[in-house]
Structure formats: C-alpha cells, structure tokens
C-alpha positions in Angstrom: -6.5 10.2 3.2 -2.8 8.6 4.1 -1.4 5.5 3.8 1.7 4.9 6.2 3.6 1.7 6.1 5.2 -0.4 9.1 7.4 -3.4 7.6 7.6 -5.0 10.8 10.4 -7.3 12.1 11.5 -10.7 13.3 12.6 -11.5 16.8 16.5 -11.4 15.6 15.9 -7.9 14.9 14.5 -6.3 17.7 17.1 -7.4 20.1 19.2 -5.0 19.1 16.9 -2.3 18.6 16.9 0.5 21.0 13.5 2.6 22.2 12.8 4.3 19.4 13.5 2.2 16.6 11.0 -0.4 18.9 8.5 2.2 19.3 8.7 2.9 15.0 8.3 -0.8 13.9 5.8 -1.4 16.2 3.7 2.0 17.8 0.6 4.0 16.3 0.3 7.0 17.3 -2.2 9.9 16.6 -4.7 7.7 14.5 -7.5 10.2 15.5 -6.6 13.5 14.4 -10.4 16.3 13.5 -10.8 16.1 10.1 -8.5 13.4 9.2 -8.3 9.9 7.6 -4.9 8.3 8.5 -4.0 4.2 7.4 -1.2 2.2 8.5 -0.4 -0.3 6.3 1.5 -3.5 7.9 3.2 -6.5 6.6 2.5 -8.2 9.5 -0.3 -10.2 7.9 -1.2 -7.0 5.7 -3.7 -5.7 8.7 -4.3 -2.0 7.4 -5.0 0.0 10.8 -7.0 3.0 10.5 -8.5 6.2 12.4 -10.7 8.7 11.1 -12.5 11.9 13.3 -14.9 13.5 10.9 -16.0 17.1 12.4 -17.0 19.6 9.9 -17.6 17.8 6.5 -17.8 13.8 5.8 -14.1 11.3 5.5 -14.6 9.0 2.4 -12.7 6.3 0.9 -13.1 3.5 -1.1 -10.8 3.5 -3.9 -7.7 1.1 -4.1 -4.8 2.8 -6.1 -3.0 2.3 -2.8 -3.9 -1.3 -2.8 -3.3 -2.4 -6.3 -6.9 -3.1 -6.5 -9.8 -1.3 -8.0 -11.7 -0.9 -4.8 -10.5 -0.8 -1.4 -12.5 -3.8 -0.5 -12.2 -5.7 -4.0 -10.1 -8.2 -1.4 -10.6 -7.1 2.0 -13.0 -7.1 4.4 -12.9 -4.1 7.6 -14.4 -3.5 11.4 -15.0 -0.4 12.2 -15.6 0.7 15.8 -16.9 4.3 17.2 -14.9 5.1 20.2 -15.8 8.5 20.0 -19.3 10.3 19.9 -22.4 9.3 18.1 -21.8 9.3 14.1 -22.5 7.6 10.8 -21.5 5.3 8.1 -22.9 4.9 4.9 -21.6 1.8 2.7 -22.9 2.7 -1.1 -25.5 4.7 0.3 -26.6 1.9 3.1 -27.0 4.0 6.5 -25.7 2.6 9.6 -26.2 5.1 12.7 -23.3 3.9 15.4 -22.8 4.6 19.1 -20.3 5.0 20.8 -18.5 1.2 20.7 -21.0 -0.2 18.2 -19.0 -1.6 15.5 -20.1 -2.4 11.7 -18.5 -5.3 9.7 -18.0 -4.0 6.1 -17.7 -6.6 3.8 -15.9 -8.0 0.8 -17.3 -6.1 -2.5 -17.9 -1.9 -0.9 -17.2 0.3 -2.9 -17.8 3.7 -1.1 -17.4 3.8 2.8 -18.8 7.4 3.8 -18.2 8.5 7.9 -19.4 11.3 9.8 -20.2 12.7 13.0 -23.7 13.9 14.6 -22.4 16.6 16.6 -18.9 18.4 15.8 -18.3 19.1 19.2 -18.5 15.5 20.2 -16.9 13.8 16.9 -17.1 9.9 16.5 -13.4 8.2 16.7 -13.6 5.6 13.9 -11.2 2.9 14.5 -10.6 0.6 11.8 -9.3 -3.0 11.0 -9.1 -4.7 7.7 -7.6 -7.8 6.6 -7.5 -9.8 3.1 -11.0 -11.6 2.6 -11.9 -14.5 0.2 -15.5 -14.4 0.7 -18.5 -12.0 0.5 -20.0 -11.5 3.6 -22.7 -9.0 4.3 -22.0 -5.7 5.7 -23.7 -5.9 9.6 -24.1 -3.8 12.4 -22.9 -5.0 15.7 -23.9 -3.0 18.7 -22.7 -3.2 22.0 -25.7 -5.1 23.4 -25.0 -7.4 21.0 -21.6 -8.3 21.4 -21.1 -11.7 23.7 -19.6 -11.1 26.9 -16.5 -13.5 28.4 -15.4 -12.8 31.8 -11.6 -13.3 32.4 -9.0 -13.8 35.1 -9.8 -12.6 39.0 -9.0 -9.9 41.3 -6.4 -11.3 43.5 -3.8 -11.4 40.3 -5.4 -7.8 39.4 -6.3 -9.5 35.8 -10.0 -9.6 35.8 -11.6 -8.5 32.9 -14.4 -8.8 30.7 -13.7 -9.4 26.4 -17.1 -8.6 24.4 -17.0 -10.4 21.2 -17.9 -8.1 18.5 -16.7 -9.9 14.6 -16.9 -13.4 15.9 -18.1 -16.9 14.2 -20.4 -16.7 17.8 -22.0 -13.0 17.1 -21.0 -11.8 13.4 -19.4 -14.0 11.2 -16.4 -12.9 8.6 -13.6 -14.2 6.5 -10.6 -14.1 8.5 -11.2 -10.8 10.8 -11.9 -11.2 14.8 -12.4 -7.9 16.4 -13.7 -7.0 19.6 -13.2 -5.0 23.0 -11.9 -5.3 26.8 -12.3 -3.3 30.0 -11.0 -4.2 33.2 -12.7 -4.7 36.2 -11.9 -1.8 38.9 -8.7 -2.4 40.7 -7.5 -4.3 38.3 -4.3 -3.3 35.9 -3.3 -6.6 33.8 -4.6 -7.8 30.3 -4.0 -10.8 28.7 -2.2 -12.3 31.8 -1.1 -14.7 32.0 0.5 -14.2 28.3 0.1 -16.2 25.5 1.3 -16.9 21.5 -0.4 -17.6 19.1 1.5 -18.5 16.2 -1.0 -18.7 13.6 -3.1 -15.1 14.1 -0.9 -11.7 14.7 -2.8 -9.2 16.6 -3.3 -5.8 16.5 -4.0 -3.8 20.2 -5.7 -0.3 20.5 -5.8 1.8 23.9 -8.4 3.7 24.9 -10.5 5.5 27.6 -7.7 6.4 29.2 -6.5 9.4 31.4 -4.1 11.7 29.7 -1.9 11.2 32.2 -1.8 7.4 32.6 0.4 4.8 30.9 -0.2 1.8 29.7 3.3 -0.9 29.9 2.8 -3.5 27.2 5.3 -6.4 27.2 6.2 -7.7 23.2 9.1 -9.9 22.4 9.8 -14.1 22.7 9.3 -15.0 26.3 12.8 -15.2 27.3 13.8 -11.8 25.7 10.9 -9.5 26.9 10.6 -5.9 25.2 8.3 -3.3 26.6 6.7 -0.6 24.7 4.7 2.6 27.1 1.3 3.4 25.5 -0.7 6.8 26.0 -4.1 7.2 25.4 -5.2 6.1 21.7 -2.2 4.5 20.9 -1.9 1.3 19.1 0.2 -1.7 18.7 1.1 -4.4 16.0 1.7 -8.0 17.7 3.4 -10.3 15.5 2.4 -13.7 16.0 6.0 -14.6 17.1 5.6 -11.9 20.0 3.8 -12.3 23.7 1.7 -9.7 24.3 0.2 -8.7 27.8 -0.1 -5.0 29.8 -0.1 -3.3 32.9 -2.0 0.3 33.6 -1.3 2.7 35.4 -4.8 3.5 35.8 -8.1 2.3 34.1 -8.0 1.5 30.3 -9.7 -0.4 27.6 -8.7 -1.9 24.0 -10.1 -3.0 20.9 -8.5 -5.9 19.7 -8.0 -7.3 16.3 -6.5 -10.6 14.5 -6.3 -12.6 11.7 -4.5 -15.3 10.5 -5.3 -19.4 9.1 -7.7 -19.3 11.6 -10.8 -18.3 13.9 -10.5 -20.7 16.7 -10.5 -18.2 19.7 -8.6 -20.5 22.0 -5.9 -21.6 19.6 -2.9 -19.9 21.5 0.1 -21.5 23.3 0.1 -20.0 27.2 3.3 -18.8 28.6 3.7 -19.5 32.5 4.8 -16.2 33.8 8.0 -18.0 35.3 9.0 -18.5 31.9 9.5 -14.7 31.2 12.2 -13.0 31.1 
C-alpha cells in the first residue's frame, strides 16, 4: 500500500501556476495499477482517494499508522465502487460480492477491508472515497439497481445526462460522504453545465469508460479566471470548493463523483451563468 499527499491550493495560487504544476496539485493519475493499492491523501477536506486492481492474490488494509489512528476507519467512513470486473470485499470477514458499478458503504469502526477479483483476467477496479465520520453507520451494499436515477440537462446544449445516487440520505445514508455516478446521454459531451460552486462541500471527480484515445477538458478555477485541466481515461480530479467544475468529451465518458463537507443537501450550490465565465 501507498499513501501520496496533494496539499492543494487557494485561488491566489493557481494563477500563476503553469500546466504542470496545475496538473500536480490537482490530477490523479494511474490509481488502478494489477496488483496495487495506491491512496492519495488531500487536504482539501482530508478526502483520501484511492484505487486498488487485485489480480493474483488479495489488496488489504485496515491499519492507521498513516492516519494517526489505530485503524483506518477508527474516524472515517469510505465508498467503494467496482469499475472494473466482478470482485470481492470482505469487511472483518463480512462478504460482499460486487459488480461492476455496485458500490459498498464501509463504515465508521472496520477494522480489516479485504478486496479481490473473481477472474484475473478481468480484475475489479476498486475506486475509493473516504472522508472523516462522527457516527457509526453500518456497512451496506449498494448496487446499481438500487441507486436512484436523476435525469439532467437536454440534448440541444449537448448536457443531458443521467446522476445515479449511490451514498445518499435518499438510497444509503452516511456521515458526511455523497458518492455516486454519471453517464451521458449519446451525443452529448458536457457535465455539470451549466457550472456551479458549492462553497460548503469540495468534490472529488473520477473518469472513466472512456476510449484511450479520447480526452476529457475539465474547467477548474473562480469563474472569472477559468483553468482547464485534460483528463485521460481513469484519471481523477480534486475540486476545491472555491473552484467551478464542469467538462467537455471528446467522446463518451462517465465519472464517479464524491463530496463532503458541513453538509448533505444535494442542491446546496451557487449556479454560475456561463456568461459569467471567463
């Protein structure tokens, strides 16, 4: 297992930064590499990001030297959603079998999280949010049947969509974690459009299903000084709750996205009129 850490930044900051020093406070990359357990640690609202792609033997964690805790979970609470093929998660010896974009809500308390794969040659991608808890919630399966479907936006502004609500007070409650995952409609390239802030969550973004050759354009930044960052396939990035965040594909794509913050009110954001940006 590693622990990377991203420190983040305040709008000041990145106006002066050029690409790459955008794309290192803010970019995941290669989250998802066979055999691996990779965290990134943020100070944006101490989100810990994680991938793991068991093939050959199971990825385990748990402990929280890292953390300053005893356990891993002692304060935190995770979502954890298979992007890959069919695999496995047992939490203290509690199996839960997940398809590809179930997710399961792990709970305050775990104290051994155990993942693997059902067929090496097709290996889960487990993709993983957690954020400080202060309450014990039971650990819960969520699969994709189960998730609540919102239908977004419309085809003339090429921004229809459809968000399924995974970790939700309207599917699977938690603390402070909301998790869940959009695909866009055919012919349609926008998410999140128009934009929006929300001051009080930050937001973490995760690409996926997308061709190796397509690019994803995702605008960060205040909405008078816009930053872009250009996403491949299984990339990731950290919003800040200071930032706008909305993308254009070039080609079809999904994400999973994450937040926390003082609240779980969906709909408590700020919209941007596009005229606004620039």
């Amino acid at each position: 297992m590693s622990m990377e850490v991203y420190y983040g930044a305040a709008p000041a900051d990145i106006a002066r930064y050029d690409t790459e020093e955008l794309r290192s406070a803010f970019l995941i990359q290669k989250l998802f590499e066979p055999g691996k357990l990779k965290f990134i640690y943020t100070h944006v609202d101490r989100m810990i990001i994680g991938g793991a792609c068991p093939v050959d033997a199971p990825l385990i964690f748990g402990a929280g030297g890292e953390l300053g805790t005893d356990h891993f979970f002692s304060a935190r609470e995770m979502g954890i959603a298979n992007l890959g093929g069919p695999g496995e998660i047992r939490v203290d010896g509690k199996r839960f079998p997940l398809a590809n974009r179930d997710i399961l809500y792990v709970g305050r308390g775990a104290k051994e999280v155990v993942l693997t794969s059902a067929d090496q040659n097709s290996p889960a991608w487990f993709y993983m949010n957690s954020v400080p808890a202060g309450a014990d919630i039971a650990h819960r399966l969520i699969l994709k049947s189960e998730a609540k479907p919102v239908d977004l936006g419309d085809a003339e502004h090429a921004n229809k969509r459809r968000l399924a609500m995974y970790i939700h007070p309207e599917v699977a409650p938690s603390c402070l974690l909301l998790m869940g995952i959009t695909d866009l409609a055919p012919g349609s390239i926008w998410n999140t459009m128009p934009p929006h802030l929300h001051e009080r969550r930050m937001e973490a973004y995760h690409y996926f299903d997308m061709a190796q050759e397509d690019r994803v354009i995702h605008l960060m930044g205040r909405p008078e000084a816009t930053r872009h960052l250009i996403v491949a396939n299984g990339d990731g990035v950290l919003s800040p709750s200071w930032s706008i965040h909305m993308g254009a594909g070039t080609g079809p794509y999904a994400f999973v996205w994450g937040m926390t913050g003082e609240n779980q009110a969906y709909n408590d954001f700020d919209p941007v009129p596009v005229a606004r940006l620039r």
